[in-house]
N, C-alpha and C positions, 0 to 999 in steps of 0.2 A: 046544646053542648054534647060534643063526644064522649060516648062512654070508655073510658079509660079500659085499655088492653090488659089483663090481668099478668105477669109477667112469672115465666116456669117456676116451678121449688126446684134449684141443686144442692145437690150435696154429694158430700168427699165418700168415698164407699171404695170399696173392693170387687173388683168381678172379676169372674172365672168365668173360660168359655173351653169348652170340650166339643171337640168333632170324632167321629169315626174312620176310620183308617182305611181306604180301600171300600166305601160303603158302595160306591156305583158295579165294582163287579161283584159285592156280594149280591146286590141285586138284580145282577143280568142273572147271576147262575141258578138262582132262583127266590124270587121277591120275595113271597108269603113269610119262608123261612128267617129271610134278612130282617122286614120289620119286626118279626116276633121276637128273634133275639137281640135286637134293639131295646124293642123294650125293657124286656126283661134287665136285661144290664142298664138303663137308666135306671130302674127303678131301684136297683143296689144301690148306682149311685145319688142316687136322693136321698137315699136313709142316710149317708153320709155326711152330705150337706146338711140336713137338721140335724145330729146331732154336734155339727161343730156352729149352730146359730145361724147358720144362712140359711136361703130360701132358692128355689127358683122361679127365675122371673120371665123365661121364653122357653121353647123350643121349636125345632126346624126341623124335623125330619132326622137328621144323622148328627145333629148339633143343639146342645145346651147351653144355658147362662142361667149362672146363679150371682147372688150375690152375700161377701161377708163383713159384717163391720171391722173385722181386725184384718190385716193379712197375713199376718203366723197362721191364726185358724182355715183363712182359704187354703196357705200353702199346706197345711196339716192333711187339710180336707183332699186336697189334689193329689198327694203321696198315699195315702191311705185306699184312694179310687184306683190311681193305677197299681198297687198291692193287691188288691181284690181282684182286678183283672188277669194279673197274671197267675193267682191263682187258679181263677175259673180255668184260664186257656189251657194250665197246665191238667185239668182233669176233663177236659171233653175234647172230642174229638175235634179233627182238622175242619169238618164245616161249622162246628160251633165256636169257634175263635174268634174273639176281635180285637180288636185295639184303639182307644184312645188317646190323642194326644190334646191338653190340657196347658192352656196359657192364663198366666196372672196377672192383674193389672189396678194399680191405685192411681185413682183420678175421679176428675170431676162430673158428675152426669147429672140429666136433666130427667125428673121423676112425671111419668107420662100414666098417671095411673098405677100398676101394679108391674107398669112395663118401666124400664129404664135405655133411655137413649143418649144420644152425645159422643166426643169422644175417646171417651174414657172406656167405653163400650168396644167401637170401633177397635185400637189398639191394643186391646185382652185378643180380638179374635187374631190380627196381623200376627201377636206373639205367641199363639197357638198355632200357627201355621209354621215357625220355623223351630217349634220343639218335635222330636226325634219319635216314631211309631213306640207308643209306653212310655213317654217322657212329659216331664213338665218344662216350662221356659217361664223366667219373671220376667219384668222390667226392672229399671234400676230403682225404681221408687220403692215397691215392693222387696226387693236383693235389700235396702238398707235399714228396713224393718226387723231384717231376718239376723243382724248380726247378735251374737249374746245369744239368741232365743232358741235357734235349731239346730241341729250336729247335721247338715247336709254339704258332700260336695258340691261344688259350682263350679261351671266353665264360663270364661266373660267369653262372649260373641263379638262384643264392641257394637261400634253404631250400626245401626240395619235398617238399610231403607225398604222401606215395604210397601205392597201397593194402599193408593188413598190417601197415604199420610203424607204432608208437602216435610216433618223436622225428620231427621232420623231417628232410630229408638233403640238408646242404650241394652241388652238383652242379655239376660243369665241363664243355663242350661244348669238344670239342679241333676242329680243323681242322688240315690239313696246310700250311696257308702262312698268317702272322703273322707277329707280333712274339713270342718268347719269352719263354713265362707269366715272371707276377712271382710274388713273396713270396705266401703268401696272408696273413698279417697285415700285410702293406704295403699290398694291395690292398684299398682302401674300395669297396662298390658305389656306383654313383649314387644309388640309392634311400636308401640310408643317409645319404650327402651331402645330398639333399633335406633329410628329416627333422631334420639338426643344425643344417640352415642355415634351418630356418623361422621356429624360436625365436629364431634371433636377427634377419632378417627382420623379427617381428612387433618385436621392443624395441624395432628403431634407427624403426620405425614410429610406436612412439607415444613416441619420445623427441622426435621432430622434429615431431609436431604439436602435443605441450606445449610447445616453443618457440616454434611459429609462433601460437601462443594467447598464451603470455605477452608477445612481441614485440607480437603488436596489441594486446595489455590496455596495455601502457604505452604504447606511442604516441598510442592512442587520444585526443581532445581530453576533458577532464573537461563534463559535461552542464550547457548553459548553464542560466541561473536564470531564472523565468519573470518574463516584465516584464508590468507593469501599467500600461496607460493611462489615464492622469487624466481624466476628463470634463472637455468644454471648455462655460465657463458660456458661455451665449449671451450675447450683445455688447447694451447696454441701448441700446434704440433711441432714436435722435436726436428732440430734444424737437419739434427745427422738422418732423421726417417727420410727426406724430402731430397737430401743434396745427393747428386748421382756418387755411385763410387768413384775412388780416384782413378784414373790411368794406370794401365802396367807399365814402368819405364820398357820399349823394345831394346833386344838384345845389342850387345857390341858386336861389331861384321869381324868376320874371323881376319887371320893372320890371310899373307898374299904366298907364302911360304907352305903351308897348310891347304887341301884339298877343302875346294867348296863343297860346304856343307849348308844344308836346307837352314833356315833360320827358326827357330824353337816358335812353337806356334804360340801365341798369344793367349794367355790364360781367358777363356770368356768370362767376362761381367753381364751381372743382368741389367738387362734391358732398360734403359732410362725409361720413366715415368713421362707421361705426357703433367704437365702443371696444372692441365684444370683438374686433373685428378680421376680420368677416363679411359679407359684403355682404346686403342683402335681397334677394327675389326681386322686388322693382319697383323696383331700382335699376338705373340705368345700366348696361352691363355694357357694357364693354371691349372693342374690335375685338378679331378673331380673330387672333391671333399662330400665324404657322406653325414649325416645328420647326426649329431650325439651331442652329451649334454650339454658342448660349448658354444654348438651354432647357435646366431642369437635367433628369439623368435621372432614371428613373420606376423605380421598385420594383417588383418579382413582382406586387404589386396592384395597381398601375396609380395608385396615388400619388407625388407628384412626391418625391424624394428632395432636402432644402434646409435648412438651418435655420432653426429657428420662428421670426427674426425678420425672413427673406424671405418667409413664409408669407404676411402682409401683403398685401405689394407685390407679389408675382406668382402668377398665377391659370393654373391649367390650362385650355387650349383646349376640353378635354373639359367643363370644371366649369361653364364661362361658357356654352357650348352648352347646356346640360341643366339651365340656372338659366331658361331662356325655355319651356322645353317641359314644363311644369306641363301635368298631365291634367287634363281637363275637370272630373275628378271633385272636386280638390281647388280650382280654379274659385270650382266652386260652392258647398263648404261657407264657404270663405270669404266669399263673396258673402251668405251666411246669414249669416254671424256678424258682416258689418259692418252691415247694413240692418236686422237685429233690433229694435235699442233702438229706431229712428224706428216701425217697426211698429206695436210696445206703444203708443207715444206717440200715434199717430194713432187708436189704436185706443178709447185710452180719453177 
């Protein structure tokens, strides 16, 4: 029969773990000095440690752990170490300074002798890595111990993933002058505040621009109806514009008693109109009328804009110019085609 595995003692405890600040280039610039003042400052900080009931249970060269049954007393114990520290720094010179930064942690660990492992171990050292040169950092296990019991500022960190550990880990940044931490489930991060307040943000967003759409859809005027203009008939022209003037009656032939006299010349009338409404090119054409405010206007082509029963009675400046300046070419074919017929005629 196998003899049965004897199975670890755990138990719930508190640890603190302190490292050195910069320990590797105290060390290049010269060893002997580095370890010595190591020491000497752990060993302040030990007397600290027993008198707040812990002990220490490791050390590594530039790094301690102790452990405290309560965690007010580690966090006492860890604000009181970095007090001492910065008082030494402030009385010795620039090669005798150092600095620790100091992580707290409640959790579970496994008792290995006089050593304590697990981890709850592990996590005190991660949370001493991201407190500040002279600062401490807790967890939130530890942060919820502290509420009622210590007058310390706190900064929340939020979740921190750190190396080795697979959860994230809630993490407080203490200072020694504040306002006294709150609740931690009272305390909301900002960031968290963000994120509740965006969604609602976004609704009252698109609540008030579906209103400011509906408000202009009914205001809006409803879309007029398209009008149509009726063609206007042209006005029938006046019979007396069109009808040539009358005849002058000719004179009575004088008396046979009475000396022949020339017969009174016939008053001129103008010119009968052609009836499509066109002048010929051997008609009288019209003084040159200059442009004022009655000539109508003229169109993109250069036609008189009027209606066709002014078209008649008023002639463009340009039309009447350019009805005298016949080419020579066209001259002459008409000059052909009037003299022709007498040609033939004399010919045969």
């Amino acid at each position: 029969m196998a003899m049965e595995q004897k199975s670890p003692t755990r138990r719930l405890t508190t640890v603190l773990a302190a490292d050195v600040v910069s320990y590797s280039k105290m060390t290049a610039r010269d060893e002997e000095h580095a370890v010595r003042l190591v020491r000497q400052r752990f060993a302040t900080a030990a007397t600290f440690v027993e008198q707040r009931e812990g002990r220490v249970f490791n050390t590594a060269g530039d790094a301690f752990l102790a452990e405290f049954a309560s965690p007010v007393e580690a966090v006492r114990c860890a604000v009181e170490i970095q007090e001492a520290m910065r008082t030494a720094n402030q009385l010795a010179d620039e090669v005798d300074r150092l600095q620790l930064r100091i992580g707290v942690n409640l959790g579970d660990v496994i008792v290995s002798g006089k050593d304590l492992l697990g981890d709850g171990v592990n996590v005190a050292a991660r949370l001493e890595s991201l407190a500040p040169a002279g600062g401490v950092c807790v967890s939130a296990s530890v942060y919820e111990q502290l509420v009622g019991k210590l007058t310390l500022g706190a900064e929340d960190l939020g979740d921190q993933h750190v190396k080795n550990i697979p959860r994230p880990i809630r993490a407080y940044r203490l200072t020694p002058e504040g306002a006294p931490p709150a609740a931690a489930g009272a305390a909301t991060p900002a960031r968290r505040k963000i994120r509740l307040a965006l969604p609602i943000l976004a609704g009252l967003v698109v609540v008030g621009g579906a209103a400011v759409v509906a408000t202009y859809w009914r205001s809006a005027p409803p879309p007029a109806a398209p009008t149509t203009t009726a063609a206007v008939a042209p006005s029938p022209v006046p019979a007396a514009a069109t009808a040539p003037p009358p005849a002058v009656p000719a004179a009575a032939p004088p008396a046979a008693a009475q000396p022949a006299a020339a017969p009174p010349a016939a008053s001129p009338g103008p010119p009968a109109q052609a009836s499509s409404g066109h002048r010929r090119s051997g008609a009288h054409s019209p003084p040159r009328r200059s442009r004022s405010s009655t000539t109508p206007p003229r169109s993109g082509y250069g036609r008189p804009i009027c209606p066709p029963w002014r078209a008649r009675r008023w002639r463009s400046p340009r039309s009447a110019t350019m009805a005298g300046r016949r080419s020579e070419s066209t001259r002459r074919r008409r000059a052909r085609k009037r003299w022709r017929p007498a040609t033939l005629l004399s010919s045969g």
